[in-house]
N, C-alpha and C positions, 0 to 999 in steps of 0.2 A: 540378566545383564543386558543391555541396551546393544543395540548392534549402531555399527556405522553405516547408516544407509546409504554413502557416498560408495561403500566395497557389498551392497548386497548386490544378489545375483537377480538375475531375470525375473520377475515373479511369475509364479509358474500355472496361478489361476487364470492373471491374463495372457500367458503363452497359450493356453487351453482353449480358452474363449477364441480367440484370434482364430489359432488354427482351423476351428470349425469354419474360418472366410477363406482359409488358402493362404491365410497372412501369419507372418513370426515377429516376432517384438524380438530388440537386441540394444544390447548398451551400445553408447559411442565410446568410441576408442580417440580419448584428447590429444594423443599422439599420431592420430594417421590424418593428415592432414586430408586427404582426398575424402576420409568422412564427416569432418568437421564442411567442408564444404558445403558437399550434399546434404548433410542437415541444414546450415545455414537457408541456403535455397529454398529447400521446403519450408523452412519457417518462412522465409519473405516471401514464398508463392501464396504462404496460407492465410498472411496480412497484406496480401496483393499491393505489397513494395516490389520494388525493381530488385534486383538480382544482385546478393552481396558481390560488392567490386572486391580488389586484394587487401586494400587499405582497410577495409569496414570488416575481414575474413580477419586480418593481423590482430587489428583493435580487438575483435571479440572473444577470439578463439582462446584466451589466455583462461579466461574464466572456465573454461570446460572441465580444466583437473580440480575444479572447486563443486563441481555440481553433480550429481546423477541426472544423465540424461541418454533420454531412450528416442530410440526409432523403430517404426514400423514399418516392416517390407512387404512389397509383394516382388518373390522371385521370377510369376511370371508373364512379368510385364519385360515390353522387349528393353528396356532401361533401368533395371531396379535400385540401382544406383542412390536415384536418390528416394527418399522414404516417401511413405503416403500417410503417414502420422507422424507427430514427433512432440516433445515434452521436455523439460527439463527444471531437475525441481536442488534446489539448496537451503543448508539451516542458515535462519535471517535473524538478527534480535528484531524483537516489534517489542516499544514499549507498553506498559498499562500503567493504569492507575497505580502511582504508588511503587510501582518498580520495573520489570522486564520478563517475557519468555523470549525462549527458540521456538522459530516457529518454522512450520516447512513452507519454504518459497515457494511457488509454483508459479509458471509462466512455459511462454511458447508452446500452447497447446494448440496445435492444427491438423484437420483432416485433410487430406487431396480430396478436392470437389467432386473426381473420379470414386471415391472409395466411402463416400456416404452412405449412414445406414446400415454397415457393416458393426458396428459394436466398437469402432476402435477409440472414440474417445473416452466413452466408460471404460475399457480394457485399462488404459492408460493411468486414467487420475484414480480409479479402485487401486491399483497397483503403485501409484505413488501415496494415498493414506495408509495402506495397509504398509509403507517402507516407514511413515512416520508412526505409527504405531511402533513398529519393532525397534526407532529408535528411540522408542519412551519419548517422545517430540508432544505438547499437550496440546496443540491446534496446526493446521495446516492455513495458509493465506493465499491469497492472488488477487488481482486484479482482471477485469474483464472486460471486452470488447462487446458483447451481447451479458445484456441483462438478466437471461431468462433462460439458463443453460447449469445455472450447477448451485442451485438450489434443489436438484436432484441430485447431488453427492453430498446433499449437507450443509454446504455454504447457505452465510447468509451475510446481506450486505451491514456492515460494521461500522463503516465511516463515510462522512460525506464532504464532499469538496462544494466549493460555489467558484465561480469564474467573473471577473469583478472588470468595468471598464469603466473607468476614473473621468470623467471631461474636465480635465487638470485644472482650467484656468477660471474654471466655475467654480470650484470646490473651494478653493481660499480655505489657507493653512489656519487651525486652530487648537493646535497643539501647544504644549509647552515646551520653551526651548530645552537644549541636553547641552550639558558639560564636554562633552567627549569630540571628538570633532569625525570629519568624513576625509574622507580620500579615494582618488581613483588610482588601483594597481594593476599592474599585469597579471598576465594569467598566470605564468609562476608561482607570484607572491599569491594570489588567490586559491590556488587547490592546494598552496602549502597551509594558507590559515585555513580552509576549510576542512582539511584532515583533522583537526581537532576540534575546530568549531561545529561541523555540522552532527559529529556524535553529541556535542553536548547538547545542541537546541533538540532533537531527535529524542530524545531522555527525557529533556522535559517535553512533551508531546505524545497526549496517548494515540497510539495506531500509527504513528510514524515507525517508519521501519529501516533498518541501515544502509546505507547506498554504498557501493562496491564494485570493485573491476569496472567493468567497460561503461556501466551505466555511469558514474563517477566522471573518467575519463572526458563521455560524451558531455555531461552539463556544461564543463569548461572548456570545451570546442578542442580536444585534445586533434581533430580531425580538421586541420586548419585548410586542406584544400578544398572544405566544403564551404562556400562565401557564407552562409549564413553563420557558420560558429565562426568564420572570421572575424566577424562584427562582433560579438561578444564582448560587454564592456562590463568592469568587474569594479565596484563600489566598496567601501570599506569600511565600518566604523567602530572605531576604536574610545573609548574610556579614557579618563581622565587621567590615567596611569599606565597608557599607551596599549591597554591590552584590547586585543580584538575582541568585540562581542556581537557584530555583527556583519554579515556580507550578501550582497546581493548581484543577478546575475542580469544583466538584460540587452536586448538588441535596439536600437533607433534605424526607423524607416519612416517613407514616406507614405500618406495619403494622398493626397492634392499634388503632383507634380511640378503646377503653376503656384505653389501658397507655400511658401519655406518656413513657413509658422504654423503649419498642420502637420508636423510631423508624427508619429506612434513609438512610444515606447510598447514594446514585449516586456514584460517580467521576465523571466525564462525559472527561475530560483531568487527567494529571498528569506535568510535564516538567520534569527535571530537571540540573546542568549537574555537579554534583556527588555525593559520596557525603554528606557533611553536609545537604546538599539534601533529596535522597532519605529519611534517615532521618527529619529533621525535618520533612516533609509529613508522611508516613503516621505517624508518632506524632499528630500535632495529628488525622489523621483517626479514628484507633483509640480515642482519648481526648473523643472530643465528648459531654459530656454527654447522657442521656436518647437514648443510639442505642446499638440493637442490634447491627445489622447492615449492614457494608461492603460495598458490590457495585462490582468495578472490571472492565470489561470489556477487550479489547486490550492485555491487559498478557503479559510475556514469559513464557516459555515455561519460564526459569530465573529467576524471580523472588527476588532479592535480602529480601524483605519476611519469607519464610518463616525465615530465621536471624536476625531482629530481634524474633521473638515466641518466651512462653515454653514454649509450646502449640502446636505446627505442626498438630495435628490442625484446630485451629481455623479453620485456612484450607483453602475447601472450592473447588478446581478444578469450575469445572462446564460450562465447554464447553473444549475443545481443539478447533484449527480451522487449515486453511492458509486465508491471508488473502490477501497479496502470491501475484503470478503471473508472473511474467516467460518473454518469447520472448527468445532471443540472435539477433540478427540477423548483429553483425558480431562474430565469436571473437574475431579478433586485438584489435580494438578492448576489448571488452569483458573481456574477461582481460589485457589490460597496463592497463588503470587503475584495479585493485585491487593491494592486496601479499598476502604469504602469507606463514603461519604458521612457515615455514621454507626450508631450499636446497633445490632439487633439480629434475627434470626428469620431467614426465610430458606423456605422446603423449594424444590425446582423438580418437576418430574417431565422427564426428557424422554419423547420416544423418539428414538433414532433406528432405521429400519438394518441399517449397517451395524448395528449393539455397540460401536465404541463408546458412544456418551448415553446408553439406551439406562435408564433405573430412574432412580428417585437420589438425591442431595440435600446437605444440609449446609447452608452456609452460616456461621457462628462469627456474627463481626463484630471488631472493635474497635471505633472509628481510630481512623491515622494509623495501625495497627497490622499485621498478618493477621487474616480469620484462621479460623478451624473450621475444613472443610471435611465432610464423612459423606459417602454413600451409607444412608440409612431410607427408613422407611419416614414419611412424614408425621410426626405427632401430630394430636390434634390442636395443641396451640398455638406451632406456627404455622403462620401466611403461609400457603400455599399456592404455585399456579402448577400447570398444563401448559407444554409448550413442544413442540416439534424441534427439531435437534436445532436445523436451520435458524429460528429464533434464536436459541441459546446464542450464536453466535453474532448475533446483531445486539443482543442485551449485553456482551461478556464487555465490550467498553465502554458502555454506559453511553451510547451515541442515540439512543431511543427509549424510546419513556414506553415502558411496560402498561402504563396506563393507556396509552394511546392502540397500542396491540390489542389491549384487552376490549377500549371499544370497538376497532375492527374486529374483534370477533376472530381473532390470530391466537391469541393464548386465552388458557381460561381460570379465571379465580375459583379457585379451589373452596380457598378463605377466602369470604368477602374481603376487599381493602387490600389483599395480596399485591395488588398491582401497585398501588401505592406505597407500600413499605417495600417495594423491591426496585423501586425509582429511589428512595432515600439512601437505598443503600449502595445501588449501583452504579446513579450518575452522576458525574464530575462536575467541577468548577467550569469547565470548559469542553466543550464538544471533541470527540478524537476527530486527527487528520493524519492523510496519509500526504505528502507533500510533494510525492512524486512516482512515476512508476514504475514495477518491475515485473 
């Protein structure tokens, strides 16, 4: 039977590990507000933010009775108050191909600069995979601030964002007009439509994953004495039949102090449930009077916006990035609650040095369909590759082409053509994205 990893106890391998530094690992208690502090801190000490004020400790603390999250102390420091590690992880839907898991959040992972090299961030996230294992949970996710740090736990990166700056008045609009019309609402009216709207765009989007509590809050500037969510102006667009299908979120500032026609729009969020949607946001943003220049960050990687302008040079990529990270814990589980691109049959042999996804799989697909997934041994007539666990989990949303692995010499065909018939079956219509962060 699955446990609730929100009520498991300490795990007692990394209590083990730890102690041999002088240090104890312990849950946060949601209710004692003086440890919700002190963790808060430590986390902003360890993304070298300034120091949660009351307002940003009010805002967040809510979410704490929703998560397991752990600190790490050292008692003898002359303050131990606040932690020298800390973590916190929740069950998230992340969509896939074709349908959805639960997956384990994870976020705010930080060491005190003081307590380096001690073991405590492996303590940490070993102790939070081994909590999603016991909740039968089939992968774990996060996002990262360093690249190059938990592809030693298995991670591998999954999805990829591009970062887009529009030079508006270049681009000349070449879309087709939409039925439906726009509107500007307040922020009320907007996190009321976005309670329904952004799980539906979310759904259809693979690697998108559900936005909740404080994260939620913060897109729509719920923290109004901060001047920049002040600014926050909320766009709207609704169907012929008045129902919302799209909204967007963004700020207007200045460049050129002396030029009131250089102005910047920020994107901040823009989600949409349609392609009339879609079109008729970013017209209304290309076209805002007395603005230069577009900046939308987390946006996809095959962006739809570049065939609606008449000038592609216009739009100028300026960061590519993986975003989304996913571990696979459980194969079978996790590759039968996606579908695939079409029929057929490939073998996956995974070594994973932690044994949760460590064997050999069969995936039995039937395009549009549920496969039939089995840990078996690989026959001789299906495609076969070689892959490290890590991979598994950059192929599981179809965000990279197996063929491109195999010529980096990253996974290995087993079966000649393996790589390619595991691209047929694995990658989507459209690249996954993560569209924000947790």
């Amino acid at each position: 039977m699955a446990a609730d990893p929100l009520t498991l106890p300490v795990d007692d391998e990394a209590q083990a590990a730890l102690a041999a530094h002088g240090l104890r690992m312990e849950l946060l208690d949601p209710g004692d507000d003086a440890q919700v502090r002190a963790w808060m801190e430590a986390d902003s000490r360890g993304f070298h933010d300034a120091a949660p004020d009351d307002a940003t400790i009010e805002l967040v603390s809510g979410d704490f009775a929703g998560s397991r999250t752990v600190a790490v102390r050292d008692d003898s420091l002359t303050d131990p108050r606040v932690p020298v590690g800390t973590i916190t992880s929740w069950p998230a839907a992340m969509t896939v191909p074709g349908g959805e898991v639960t997956g384990w959040a994870i976020s705010g992972v930080t060491v005190a600069p003081t307590h380096r090299r001690r073991g405590i961030a492996r303590a940490m996230v070993d102790a939070e995979l081994r909590a999603a294992v016991a909740a039968e949970l089939p992968v774990a996710i996060l996002t990262v601030s360093e690249a190059t740090i938990y592809t030693r736990y298995g991670f591998g990166p999954a999805a990829w964002t591009a970062a887009l700056e529009v030079q508006a008045k270049r681009a000349g609009w070449l879309g087709a007009e939409t039925p439906g019309r726009v509107q500007l609402v307040e922020r009320a009216t907007a996190m009321e439509t976005a309670r329904e709207l952004l799980p539906a765009a979310r759904r259809a989007t693979p690697g998108d994953v559900q936005v909740v509590g404080h994260r939620f809050d913060r897109l729509f500037g719920s923290r109004t004495d901060e001047p920049e969510l002040r600014r926050r102006r909320f766009v709207r667009y609704d169907d012929e039949d008045g129902v919302p299908r799209g909204l967007a979120v963004y700020v207007v500032g200045e460049e050129d102090p002396a030029d009131f026609t250089s102005h910047v729009v920020e994107v901040r969020h823009l989600a949409t449930t349609t392609d009339d949607a879609y079109r008729a946001l970013w017209r209304y943003l290309l076209e805002l009077d007395l603005v230069r220049t577009v900046r939308a960050p987390l946006r996809s990687t095959d962006e739809p916006l570049r065939w609606l302008v008449r000038d592609q040079r216009a739009i100028r990529t300026t960061e590519l990035r993986e975003h989304l990270w996913v571990r696979v814990l459980d194969p079978v589980a996790a590759f039968s609650a996606r579908t695939y691109g079409a029929s057929g049959r490939l073998a996956l042999r995974v070594t994973d040095p932690a044994g949760y996804a460590d064997g050999s799989f069969v995936i039995h697909a039937t395009e549009g369909f549920a496969p039939r997934v089995a840990r078996a041994g690989a026959g001789s007539d299906v495609p076969t590759l070689e892959l490290p666990v890590d991979l598994l989990g950059s192929l599981y949303l179809g965000g990279v082409s197996a063929v491109t692995l195999a010529r980096a010499g990253r996974i290995t065909e087993v079966t000649p053509g393996a790589a390619l018939a595991a691209d047929r079956l694995l990658r989507g219509s459209e690249p996954p994205l993560l569209a924000t962060w947790f």
